[in-house]
C-alpha positions as CSV (number, residue, x, y, z in Angstrom):
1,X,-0.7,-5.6,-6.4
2,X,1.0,-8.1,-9.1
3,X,-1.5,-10.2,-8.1
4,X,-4.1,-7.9,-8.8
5,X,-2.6,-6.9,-12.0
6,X,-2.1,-10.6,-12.8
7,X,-6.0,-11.4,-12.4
8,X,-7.3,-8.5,-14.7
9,X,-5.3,-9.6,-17.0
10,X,-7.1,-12.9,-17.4
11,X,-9.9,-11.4,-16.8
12,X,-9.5,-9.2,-20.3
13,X,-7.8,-11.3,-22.5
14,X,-6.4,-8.5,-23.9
15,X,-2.6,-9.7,-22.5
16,X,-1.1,-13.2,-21.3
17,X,0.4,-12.3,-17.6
18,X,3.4,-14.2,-16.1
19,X,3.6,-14.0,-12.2
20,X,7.4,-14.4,-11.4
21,X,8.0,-14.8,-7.5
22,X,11.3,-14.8,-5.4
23,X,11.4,-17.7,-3.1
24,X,12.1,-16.3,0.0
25,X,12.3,-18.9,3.1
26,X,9.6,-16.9,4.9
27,X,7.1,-17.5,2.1
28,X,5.0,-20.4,2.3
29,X,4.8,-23.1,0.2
30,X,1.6,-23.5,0.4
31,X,0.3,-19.6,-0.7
32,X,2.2,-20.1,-4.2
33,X,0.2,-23.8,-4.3
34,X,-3.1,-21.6,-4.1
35,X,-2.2,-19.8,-6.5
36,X,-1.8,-22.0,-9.4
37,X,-4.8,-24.1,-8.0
38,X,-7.1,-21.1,-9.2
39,X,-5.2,-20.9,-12.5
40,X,-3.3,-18.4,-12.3
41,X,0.1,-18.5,-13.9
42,X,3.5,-18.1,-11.5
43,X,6.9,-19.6,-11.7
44,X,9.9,-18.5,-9.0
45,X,12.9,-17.8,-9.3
46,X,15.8,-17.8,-6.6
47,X,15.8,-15.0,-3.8
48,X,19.4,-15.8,-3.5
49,X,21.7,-14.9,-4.8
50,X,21.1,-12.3,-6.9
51,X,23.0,-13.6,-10.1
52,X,21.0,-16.6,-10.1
53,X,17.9,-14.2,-9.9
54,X,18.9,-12.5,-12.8
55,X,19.6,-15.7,-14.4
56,X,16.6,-17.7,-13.5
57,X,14.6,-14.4,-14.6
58,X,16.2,-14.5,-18.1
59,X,16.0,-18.4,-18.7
60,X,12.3,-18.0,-17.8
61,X,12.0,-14.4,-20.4
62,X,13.7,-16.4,-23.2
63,X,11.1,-19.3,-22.9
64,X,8.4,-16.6,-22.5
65,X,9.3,-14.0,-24.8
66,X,7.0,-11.1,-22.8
67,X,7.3,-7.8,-25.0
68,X,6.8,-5.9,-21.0
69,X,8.5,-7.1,-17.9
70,X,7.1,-5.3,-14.8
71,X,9.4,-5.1,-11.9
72,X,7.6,-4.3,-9.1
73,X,9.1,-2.5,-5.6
74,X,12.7,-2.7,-4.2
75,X,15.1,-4.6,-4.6
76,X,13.3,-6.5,-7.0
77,X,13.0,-3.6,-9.9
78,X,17.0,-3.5,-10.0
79,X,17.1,-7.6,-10.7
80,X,13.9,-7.9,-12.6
81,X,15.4,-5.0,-15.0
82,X,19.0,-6.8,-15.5
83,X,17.7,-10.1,-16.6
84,X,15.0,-7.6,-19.2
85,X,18.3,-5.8,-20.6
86,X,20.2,-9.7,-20.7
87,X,17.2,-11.1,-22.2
88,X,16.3,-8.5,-25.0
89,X,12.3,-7.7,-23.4
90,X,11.1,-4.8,-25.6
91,X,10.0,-3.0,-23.2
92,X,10.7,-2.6,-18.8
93,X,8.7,-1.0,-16.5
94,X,9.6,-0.2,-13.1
95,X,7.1,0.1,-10.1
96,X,8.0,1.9,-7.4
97,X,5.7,1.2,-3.8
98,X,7.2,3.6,-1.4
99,X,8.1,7.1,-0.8
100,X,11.3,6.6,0.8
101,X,13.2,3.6,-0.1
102,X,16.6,1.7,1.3
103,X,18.9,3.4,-1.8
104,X,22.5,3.4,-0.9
105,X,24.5,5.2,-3.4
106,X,25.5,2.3,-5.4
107,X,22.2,0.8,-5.9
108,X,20.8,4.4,-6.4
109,X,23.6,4.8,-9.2
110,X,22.4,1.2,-10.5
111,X,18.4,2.8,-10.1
112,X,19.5,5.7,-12.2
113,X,21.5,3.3,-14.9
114,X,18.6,1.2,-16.0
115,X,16.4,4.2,-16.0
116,X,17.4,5.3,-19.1
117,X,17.0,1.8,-20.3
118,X,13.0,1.5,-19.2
119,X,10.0,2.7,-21.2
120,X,8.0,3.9,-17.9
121,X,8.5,4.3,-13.8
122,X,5.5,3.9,-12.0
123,X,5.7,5.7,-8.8
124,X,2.2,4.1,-7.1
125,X,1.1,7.9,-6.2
126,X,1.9,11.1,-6.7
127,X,4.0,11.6,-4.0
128,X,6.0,8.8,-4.7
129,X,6.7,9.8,-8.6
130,X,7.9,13.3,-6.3
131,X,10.2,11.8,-4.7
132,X,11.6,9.5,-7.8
133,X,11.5,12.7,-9.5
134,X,14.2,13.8,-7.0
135,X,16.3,11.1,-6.8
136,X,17.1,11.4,-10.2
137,X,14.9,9.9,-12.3
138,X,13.6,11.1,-15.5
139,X,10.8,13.2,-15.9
140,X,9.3,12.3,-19.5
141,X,9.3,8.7,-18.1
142,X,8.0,8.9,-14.4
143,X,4.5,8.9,-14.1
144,X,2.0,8.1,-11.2
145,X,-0.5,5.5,-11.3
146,X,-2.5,5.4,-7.5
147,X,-2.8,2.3,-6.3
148,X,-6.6,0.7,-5.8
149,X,-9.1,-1.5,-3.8
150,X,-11.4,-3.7,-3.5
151,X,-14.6,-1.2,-3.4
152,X,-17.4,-4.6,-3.3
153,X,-15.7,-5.3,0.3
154,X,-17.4,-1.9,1.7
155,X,-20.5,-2.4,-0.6
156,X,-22.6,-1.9,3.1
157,X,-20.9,0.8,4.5
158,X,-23.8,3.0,3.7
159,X,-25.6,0.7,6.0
160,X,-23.4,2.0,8.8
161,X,-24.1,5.2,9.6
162,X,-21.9,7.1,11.7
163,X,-23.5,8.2,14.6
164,X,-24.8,4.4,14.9
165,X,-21.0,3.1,15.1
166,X,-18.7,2.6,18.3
167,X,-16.8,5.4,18.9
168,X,-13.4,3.3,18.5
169,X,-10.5,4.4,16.7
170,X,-9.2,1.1,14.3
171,X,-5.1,1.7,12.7
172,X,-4.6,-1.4,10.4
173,X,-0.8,-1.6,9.9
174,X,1.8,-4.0,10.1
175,X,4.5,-3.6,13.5
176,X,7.1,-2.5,11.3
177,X,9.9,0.2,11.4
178,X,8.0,2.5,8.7
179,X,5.0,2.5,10.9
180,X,4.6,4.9,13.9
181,X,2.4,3.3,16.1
182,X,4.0,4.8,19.3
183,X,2.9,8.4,18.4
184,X,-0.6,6.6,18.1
185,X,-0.5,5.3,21.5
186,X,1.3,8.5,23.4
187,X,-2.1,10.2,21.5
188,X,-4.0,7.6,23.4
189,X,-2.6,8.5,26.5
190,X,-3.2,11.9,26.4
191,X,-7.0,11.6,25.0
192,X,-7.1,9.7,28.5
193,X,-5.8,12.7,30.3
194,X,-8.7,14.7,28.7
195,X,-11.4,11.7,29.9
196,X,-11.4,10.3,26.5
197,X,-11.0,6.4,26.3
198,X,-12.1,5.1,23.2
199,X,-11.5,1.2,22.4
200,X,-8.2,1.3,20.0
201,X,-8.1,-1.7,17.5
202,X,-4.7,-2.5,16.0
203,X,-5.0,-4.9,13.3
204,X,-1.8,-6.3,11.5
205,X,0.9,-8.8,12.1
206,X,4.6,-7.7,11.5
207,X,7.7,-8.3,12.7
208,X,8.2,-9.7,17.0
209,X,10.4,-7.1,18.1
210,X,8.2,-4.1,17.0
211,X,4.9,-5.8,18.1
212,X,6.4,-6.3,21.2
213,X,8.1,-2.6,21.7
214,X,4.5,-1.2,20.8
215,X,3.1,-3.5,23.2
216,X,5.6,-2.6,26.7
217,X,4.9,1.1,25.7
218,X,1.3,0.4,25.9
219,X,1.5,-1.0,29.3
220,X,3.8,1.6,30.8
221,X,1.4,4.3,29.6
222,X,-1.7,2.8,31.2
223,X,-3.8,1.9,28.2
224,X,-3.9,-2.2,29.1
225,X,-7.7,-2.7,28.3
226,X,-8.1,-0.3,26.1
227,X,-5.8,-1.4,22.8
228,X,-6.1,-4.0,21.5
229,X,-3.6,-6.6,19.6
230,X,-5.7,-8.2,17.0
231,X,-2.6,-9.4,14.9
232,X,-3.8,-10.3,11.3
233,X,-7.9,-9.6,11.3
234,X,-9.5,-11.8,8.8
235,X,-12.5,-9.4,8.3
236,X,-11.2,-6.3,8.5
237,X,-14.3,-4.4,6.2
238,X,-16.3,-5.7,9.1
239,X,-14.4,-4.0,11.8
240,X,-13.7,-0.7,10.1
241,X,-17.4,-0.8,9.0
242,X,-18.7,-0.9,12.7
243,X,-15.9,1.8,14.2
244,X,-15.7,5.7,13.7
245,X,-12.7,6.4,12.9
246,X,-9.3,4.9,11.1
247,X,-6.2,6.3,11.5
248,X,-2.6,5.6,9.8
249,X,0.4,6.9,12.3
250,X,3.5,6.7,10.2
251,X,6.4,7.7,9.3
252,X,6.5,7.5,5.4
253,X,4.4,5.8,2.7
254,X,3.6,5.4,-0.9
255,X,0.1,4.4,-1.6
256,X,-1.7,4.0,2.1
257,X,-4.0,1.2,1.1
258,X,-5.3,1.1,4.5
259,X,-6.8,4.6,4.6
260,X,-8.7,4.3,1.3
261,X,-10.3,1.2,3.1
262,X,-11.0,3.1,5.9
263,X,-12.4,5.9,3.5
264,X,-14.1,3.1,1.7
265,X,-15.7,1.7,4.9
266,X,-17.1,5.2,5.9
267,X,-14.9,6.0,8.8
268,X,-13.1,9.3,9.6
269,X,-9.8,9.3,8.7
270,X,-6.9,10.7,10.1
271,X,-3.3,10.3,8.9
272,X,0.6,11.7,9.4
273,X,1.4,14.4,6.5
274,X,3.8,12.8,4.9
275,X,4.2,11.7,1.2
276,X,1.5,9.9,-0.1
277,X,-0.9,10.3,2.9
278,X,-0.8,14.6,1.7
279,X,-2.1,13.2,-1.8
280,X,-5.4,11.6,-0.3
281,X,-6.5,13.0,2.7
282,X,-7.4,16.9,1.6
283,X,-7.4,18.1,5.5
284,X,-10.4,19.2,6.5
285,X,-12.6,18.1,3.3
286,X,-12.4,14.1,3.2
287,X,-10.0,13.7,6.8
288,X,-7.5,15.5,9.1
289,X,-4.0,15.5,8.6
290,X,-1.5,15.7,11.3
291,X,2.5,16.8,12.0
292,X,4.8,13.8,11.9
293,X,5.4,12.2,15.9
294,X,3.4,14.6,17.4
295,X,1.0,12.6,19.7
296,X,-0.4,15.8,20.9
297,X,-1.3,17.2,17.2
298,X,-2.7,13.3,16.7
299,X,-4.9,13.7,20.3
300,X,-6.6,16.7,19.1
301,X,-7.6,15.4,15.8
302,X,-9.0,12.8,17.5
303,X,-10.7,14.3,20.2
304,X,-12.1,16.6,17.5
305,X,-14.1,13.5,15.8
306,X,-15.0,12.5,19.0
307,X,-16.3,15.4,20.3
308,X,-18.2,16.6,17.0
309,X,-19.9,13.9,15.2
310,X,-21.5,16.4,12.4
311,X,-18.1,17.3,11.5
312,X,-16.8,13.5,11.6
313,X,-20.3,12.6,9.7
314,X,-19.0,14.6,6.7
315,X,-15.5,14.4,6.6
316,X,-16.7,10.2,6.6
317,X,-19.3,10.7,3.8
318,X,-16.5,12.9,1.6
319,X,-13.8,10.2,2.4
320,X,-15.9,7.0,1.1
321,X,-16.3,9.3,-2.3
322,X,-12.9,9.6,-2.7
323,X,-12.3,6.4,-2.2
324,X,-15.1,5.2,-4.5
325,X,-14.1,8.0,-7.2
326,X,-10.5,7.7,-7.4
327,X,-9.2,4.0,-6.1
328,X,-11.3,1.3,-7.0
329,X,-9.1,-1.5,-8.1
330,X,-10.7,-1.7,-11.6
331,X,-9.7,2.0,-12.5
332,X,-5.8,0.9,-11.5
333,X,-6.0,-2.0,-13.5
334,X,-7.6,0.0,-16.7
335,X,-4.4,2.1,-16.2
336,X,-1.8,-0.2,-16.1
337,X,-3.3,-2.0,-19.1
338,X,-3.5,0.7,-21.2
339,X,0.1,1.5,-20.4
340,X,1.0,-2.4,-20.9
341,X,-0.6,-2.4,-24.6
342,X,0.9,0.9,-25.2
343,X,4.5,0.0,-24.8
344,X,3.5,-3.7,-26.4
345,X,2.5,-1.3,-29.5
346,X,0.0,-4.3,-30.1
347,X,-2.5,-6.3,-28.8
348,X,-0.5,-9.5,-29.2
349,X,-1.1,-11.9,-26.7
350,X,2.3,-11.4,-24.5
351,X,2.9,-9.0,-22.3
């Protein structure tokens, strides 16, 4: 998303961006090279520890002089804002990315400090500036700004009709603790009980430990064959584009990217009623929502698109127009820049 933000940016003129990156061991040398091949402007600053963040981060705002720091997501917002209030930034701006973040009570109390001290929270959907809005935070100050996508990836879903599509069921999502891709497959299982055995794609990388839980349930429940481990898909507007249906098991999110690009692709969507997720899918208009961990609630959603393909057919055709309407990547962008040269009170060059 700072990446994003970073490239419109350029793209206007209107502000002169700064891309400032942890180093984190796991980050490849190589991807931050990439970047500054195509021009765009990063420096990094230490991941550890966190005085010399705040320090690097404030040798690097003197020399810069921004009028808006961005902080984006956790724990980087609580740094990001110290080395703003050190270095005398006009104006800080906090992103938040998640619905339910890892705030113990003192870094809550230190979240709650520097908000009073920032122009604007940015919760990256509704349900996220909800839940900042009870944690604390204050309310002339929080806003939402949904995230958006890249709509010219799905350009051909049109092309795709539904009916023409495999009848597969695609969940793009990274093996991760947030992510509920056991309910998924328990869902599976039972749509097998029923006769249903659809091909299950799970695209995504993640961390070993969860891939490799999600893969022993899979085999103890029979479904060897059926789901399969793509680990990260290089074209994944091509494989939602040729499936029926997308779905995002999970336990909690902010903004779920990956169900706007199944909306985008034309699939049916189906997704966990939970913060975030309740903001985009309107059940039964654009997708189906479903309790949280209940693989049986998940099963008959599913078998429901299955089994009725005028019903899937429109709840697809209403998704892709949300999509298209409310979270194309250029509308996020406009936002954020009007909010940028709004706190800059200018159109001076930095921010």
């Amino acid at each position: 998303m700072a990446i994003d933000l970073v490239d419109a940016a350029l793209s206007s003129a209107r502000t002169e961006p700064l891309l400032v990156l942890r180093r984190k061991p796991q980050t490849p040398r190589s991807r931050i090279d990439a970047l500054k091949e195509r021009g765009m402007p990063v420096a990094t600053v230490a991941s550890w520890p966190h005085a010399l963040t705040v320090w690097q981060l404030v040798r690097l705002c003197r020399k810069f002089r921004p009028q808006v720091l961005v902080a984006h997501g956790f724990s980087e917002h609580l740094w990001g804002r110290y080395a703003g209030l050190l270095a005398k930034v006009p104006a800080l701006v906090h992103v938040e990315h998640n619905s339910r973040e890892r705030y113990t009570p003192w870094r809550l109390a230190q979240a709650r400090w520097l908000a009073r001290r920032t122009a604007r929270i940015v919760g990256v959907s509704e349900g996220v500036r909800e839940q900042l809005l009870r944690l604390g935070f204050p309310q002339d100050r929080t806003v939402a700004i949904p995230n958006g996508i890249r709509l010219e990836r799905f350009a051909q879903a049109d092309e795709h009709p539904l009916e023409a599509r495999e009848p597969g069921i695609v969940m793009a999502a990274r093996f991760a603790k947030q992510k509920d891709h056991a309910t998924l497959l328990q869902a599976i299982a039972v749509l097998k009980t029923r006769g249903w055995t659809p091909p299950v794609w799970l695209a995504g990388g993640g961390k070993p430990r969860h891939l490799e839980a999600a893969r022993q349930l899979c085999h103890r429940l029979g479904l060897d064959g059926q789901v399969h481990f793509l680990g990260h898909c290089s074209d994944l507007p091509g494989l939602l584009m040729s499936q029926r249906i997308c779905v995002l098991s999970t336990h909690y999110e902010g903004m779920p990217l990956s169900l706007v690009e199944g909306m985008a692709a034309g699939c049916a969507v189906v997704g966990t009623a939970v913060p975030g997720v309740r903001e985009l899918i309107d059940h039964g208009h654009n997708g189906l929502l479903v309790p949280h961990e209940d693989p049986v609630a998940l099963a008959d959603a599913l078998c429901e698109l299955l089994s009725d393909a005028a019903k899937a057919s429109r709840l697809a055709r209403q998704g892709r127009q949300t999509a298209l309407n409310r979270h194309g990547l250029d509308l996020m962008q406009r936002r954020y820049e009007t909010l940028f040269l709004a706190l800059a009170g200018s159109t001076s060059p930095h921010a």
